[in-house]
N, C-alpha and C positions, 0 to 999 in steps of 0.2 A: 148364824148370826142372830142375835136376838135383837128385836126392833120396839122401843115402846111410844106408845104412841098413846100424847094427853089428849082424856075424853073426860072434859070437867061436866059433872051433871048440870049445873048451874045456866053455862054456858057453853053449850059442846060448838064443837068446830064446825063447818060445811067438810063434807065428804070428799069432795074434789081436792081441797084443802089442802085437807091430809095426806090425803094420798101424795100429793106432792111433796111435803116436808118428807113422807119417807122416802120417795126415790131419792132427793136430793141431799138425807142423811146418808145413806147407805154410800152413795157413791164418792160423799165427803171423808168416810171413814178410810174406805178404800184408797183414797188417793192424800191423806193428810198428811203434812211436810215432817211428824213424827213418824211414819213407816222408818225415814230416813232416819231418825238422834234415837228412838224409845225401841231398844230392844225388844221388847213386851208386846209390844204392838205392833213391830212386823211379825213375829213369830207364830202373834194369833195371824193375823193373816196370811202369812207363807202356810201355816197349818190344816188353814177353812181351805184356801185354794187345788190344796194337793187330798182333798175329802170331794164326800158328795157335798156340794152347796146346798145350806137348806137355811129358811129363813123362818124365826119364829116372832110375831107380831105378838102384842099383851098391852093391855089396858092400864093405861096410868093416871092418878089424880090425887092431889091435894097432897098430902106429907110423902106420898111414896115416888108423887113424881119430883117433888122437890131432891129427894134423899137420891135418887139414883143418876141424878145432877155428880153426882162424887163418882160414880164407876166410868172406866175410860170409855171414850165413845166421841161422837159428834152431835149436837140438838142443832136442828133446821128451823127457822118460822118462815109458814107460809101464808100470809094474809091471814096473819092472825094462829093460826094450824102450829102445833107446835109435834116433832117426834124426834127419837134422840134413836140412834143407830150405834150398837156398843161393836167394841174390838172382840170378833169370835173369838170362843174359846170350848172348850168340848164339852158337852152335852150335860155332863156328869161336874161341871168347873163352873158352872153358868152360877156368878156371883149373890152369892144370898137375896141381896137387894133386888135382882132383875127377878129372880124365879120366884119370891110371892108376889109378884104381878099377875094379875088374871090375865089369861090368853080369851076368856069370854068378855063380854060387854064393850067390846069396839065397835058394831055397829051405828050405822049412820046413814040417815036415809037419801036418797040420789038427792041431788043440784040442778042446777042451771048456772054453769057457771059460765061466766063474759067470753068474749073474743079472747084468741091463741094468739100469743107472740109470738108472729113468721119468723125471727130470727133467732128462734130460741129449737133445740132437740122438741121431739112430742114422744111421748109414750100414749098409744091406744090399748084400751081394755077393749074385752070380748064380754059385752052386757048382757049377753045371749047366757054367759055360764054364773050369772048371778052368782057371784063369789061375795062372802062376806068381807065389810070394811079390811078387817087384819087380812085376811087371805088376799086381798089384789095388792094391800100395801108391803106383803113379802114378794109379789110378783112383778110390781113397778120398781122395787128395789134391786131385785133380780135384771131386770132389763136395764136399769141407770149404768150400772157395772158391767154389762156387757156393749152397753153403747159407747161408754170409756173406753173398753180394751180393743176397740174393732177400728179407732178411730187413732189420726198419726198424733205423736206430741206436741204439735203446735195447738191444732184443733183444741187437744184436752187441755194446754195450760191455758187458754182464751177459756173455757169453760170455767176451769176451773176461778180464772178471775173472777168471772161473771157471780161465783157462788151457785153454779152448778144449776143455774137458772132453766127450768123445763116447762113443759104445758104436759097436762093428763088429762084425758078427757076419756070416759067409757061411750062406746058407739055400738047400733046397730050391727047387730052379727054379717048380715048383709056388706054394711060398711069397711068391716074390720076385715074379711075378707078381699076386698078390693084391694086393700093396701099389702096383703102378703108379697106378692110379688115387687115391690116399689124396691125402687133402686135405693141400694143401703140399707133395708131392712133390717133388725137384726128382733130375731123372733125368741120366743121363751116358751119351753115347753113344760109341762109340770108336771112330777116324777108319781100324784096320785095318792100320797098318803091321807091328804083332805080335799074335802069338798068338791074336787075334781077328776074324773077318770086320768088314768096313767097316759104319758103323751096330749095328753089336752097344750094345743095352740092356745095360751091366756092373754097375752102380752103382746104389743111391737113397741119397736120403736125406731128412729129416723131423725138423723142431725138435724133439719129442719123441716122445714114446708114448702120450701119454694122452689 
């Protein structure tokens, strides 16, 4: 699945942000009420699902983030944060418009971002593996969809009202370890091609907080 995510130079997003507009893309894609009418779009995804899942992030701004507004997908805002999560499709299919996107220049320097909505899912990053902006927002996106599928239908369609509403927050490695073991975890490991030793623990995530 390719993820892009607007990084206007002018005025770039906060990091925390972002990252959220892509978990909350990603998992909008995956559960959008055309799976069911748009042949096309279940296909790509009955296709990504039965593959290895892999998630590629890329830099967007000004006429090419406008222009990729047209390829099928879902765009998030989060507090301003804006990334748009397309319908997978195979490596070699990946729509003109989305692959001159650079997969460089999404960087974004950490946050301070406010209090967590207790009644909202949280996804925690492992800040210990200093993963760049694109690399944790294919890994937050990775866990939105596995938070989804672990969880009953009533749960997901209250979510999905919600607009798929989450908190992300990157924590002390120390931290992020406490939480492995919490009840309903649901962990994300990463297969190694970037930035991350193979089997690296990147990701959790947990229906709520309380």
């Amino acid at each position: 699945m390719q993820i892009a995510l607007h990084v206007p130079k002018a005025d770039p997003p906060r990091r925390t942000d972002l990252l959220t507009a892509a978990a909350r893309a990603v998992v909008a894609v995956c559960l959008d009420d055309r799976v069911a009418t748009d042949p096309a779009w279940r296909a790509g995804l009955e296709g990504w699902y039965s593959h290895l899942i892999r998630k590629v992030a890329r830099r967007a701004r000004n006429k090419a983030w406008e222009d990729v507004q047209a390829v099928p997908g879902v765009t998030v805002d989060a507090a301003g944060a804006q990334a748009r999560a397309f319908v997978p499709s195979a490596l070699g299919d990946t729509p003109a418009l989305v692959r001159k996107l650079q997969i460089r220049g999404t960087e974004l320097p950490q946050d301070a971002p406010g209090e967590i909505d207790p009644g909202a899912p949280t996804i925690l990053i492992d800040h210990g593996l200093a993963m760049t902006t694109g690399k944790a927002a294919a890994q937050v996106g990775h866990a939105s969809m596995l938070l989804a599928a672990r969880q009953d239908l009533e749960w997901v369609r209250g979510w999905a009202a919600s607009g798929f509403g989450l908190n992300v927050r990157e924590v002390d490695s120390r931290v992020f370890a406490d939480h492995v073991r919490r009840p309903g975890v649901v962990t994300v490991r990463d297969a190694g091609f970037t930035e991350v030793a193979p089997d690296a623990l990147t990701v959790l995530a947990f229906p709520g907080v309380g």
